[in-house]
C-alpha positions as a Python dict, from the first residue, in 0.01 Angstrom:
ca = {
    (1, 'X'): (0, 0, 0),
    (2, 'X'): (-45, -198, -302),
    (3, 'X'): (-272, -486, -364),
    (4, 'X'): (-215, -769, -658),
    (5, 'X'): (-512, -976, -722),
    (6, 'X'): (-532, -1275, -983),
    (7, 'X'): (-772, -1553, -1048),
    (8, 'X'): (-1058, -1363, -1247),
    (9, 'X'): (-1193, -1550, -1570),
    (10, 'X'): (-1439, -1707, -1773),
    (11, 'X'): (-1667, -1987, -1603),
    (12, 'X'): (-1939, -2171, -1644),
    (13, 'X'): (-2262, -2137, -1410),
    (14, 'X'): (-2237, -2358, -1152),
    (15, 'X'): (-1860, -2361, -1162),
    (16, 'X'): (-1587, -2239, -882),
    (17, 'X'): (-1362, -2052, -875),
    (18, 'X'): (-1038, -1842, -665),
    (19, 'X'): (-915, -1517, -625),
    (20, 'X'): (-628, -1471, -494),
    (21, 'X'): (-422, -1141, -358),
    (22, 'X'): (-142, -985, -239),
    (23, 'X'): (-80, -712, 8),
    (24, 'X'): (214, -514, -12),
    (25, 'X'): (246, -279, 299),
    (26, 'X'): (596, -225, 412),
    (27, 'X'): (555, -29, 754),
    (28, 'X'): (204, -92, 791),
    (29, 'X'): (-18, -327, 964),
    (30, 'X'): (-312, -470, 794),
    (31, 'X'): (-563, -519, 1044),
    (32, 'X'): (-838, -638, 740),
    (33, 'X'): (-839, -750, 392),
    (34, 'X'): (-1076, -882, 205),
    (35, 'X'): (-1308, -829, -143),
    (36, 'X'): (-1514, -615, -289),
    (37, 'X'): (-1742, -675, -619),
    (38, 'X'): (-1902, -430, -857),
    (39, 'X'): (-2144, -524, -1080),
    (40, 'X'): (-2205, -308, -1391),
    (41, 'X'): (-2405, 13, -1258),
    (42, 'X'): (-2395, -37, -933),
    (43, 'X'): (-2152, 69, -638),
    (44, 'X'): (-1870, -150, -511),
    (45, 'X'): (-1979, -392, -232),
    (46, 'X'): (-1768, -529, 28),
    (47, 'X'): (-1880, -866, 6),
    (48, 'X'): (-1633, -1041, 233),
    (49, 'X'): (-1347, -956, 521),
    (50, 'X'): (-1104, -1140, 725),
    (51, 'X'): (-947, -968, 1018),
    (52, 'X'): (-637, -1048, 1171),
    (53, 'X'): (-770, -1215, 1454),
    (54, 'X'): (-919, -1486, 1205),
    (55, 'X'): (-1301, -1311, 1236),
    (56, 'X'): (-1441, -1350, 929),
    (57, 'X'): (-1783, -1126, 763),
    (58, 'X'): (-1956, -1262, 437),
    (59, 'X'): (-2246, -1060, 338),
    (60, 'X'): (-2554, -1217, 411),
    (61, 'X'): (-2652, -1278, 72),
    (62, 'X'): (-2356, -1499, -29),
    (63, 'X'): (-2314, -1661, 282),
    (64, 'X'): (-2237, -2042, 153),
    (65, 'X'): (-2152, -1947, -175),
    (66, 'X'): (-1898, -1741, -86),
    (67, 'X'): (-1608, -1788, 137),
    (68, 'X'): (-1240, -1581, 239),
    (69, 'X'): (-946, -1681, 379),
    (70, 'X'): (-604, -1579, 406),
    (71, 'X'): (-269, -1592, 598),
    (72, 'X'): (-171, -1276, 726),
    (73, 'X'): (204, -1372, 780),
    (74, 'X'): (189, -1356, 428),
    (75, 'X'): (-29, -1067, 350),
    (76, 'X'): (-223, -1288, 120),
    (77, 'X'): (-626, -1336, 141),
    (78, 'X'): (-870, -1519, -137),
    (79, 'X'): (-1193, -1577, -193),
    (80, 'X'): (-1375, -1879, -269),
    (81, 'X'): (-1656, -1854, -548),
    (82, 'X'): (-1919, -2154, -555),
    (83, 'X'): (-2241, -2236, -737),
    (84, 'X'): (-2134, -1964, -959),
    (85, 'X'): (-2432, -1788, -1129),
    (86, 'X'): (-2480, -1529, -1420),
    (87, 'X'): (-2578, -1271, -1216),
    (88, 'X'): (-2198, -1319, -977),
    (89, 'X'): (-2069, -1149, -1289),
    (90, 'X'): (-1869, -895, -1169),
    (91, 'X'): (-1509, -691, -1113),
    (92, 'X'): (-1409, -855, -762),
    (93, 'X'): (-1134, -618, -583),
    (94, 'X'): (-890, -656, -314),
    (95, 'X'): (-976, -475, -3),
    (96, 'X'): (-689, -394, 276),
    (97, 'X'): (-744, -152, 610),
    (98, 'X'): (-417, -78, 717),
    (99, 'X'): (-214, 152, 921),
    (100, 'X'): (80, 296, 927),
    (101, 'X'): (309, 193, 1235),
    (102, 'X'): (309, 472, 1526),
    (103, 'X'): (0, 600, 1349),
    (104, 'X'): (-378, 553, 1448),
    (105, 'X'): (-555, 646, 1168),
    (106, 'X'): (-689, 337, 964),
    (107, 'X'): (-665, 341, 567),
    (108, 'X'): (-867, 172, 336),
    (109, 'X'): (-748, 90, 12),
    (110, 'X'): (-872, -101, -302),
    (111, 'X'): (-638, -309, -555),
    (112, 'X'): (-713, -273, -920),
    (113, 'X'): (-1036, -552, -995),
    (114, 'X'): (-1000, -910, -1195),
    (115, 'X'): (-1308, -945, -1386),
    (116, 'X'): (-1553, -1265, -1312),
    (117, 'X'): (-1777, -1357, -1595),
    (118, 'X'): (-2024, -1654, -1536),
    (119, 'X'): (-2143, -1754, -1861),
    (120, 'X'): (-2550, -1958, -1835),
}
């Protein structure tokens, strides 16, 4: 399982921005991708999901400021950054459960991070 995510940058406070990814699973089904952000010395968070069945979790926190979406005929999912602040600074990573067909056992794996820096 690989994941490609793009869209990280430089931006303003109060700017937007979108992060895009790619899920590459052949002979797996992704039943939930989504992003993860890790701000320097802290843990990673998963800040936001979208299943397959279109449910979709935004940490409390963010909720409004963040959004996800996705199309899962294309393995692809992004995530919306609004009202960008200083402190959203962060590596942002691409998030996939997934598992192997005729398997049961769900994987979660983690894409290499694009780095967000909101500049006051």
């Amino acid at each position: 399982v690989q994941l490609q995510a793009s869209g990280g940058g430089l931006v303003q406070a109060g700017g937007s921005l979108r992060l895009s990814c790619v899920v590459s699973a052949p002979g797996f089904k992704v039943e939930r991708m989504g992003w993860g952000r890790q701000v320097p010395g802290k843990e990673r968070e998963l800040v936001a999901t979208l299943r397959s069945d279109s449910t979709m979790n935004v940490v409390p926190s963010e909720n409004g400021r963040l959004t996800v979406s996705g199309d899962y005929a294309k393995r692809t999912v992004y995530l919306n950054l609004n009202s960008l602040i200083p402190e959203d600074t962060a590596v942002y990573s691409c998030y996939a459960a997934a598992v192997r067909y005729g398997r049961s056992n769900v994987g979660d794996y983690w894409g290499k991070g694009t780095q967000v820096t909101v500049s006051s």
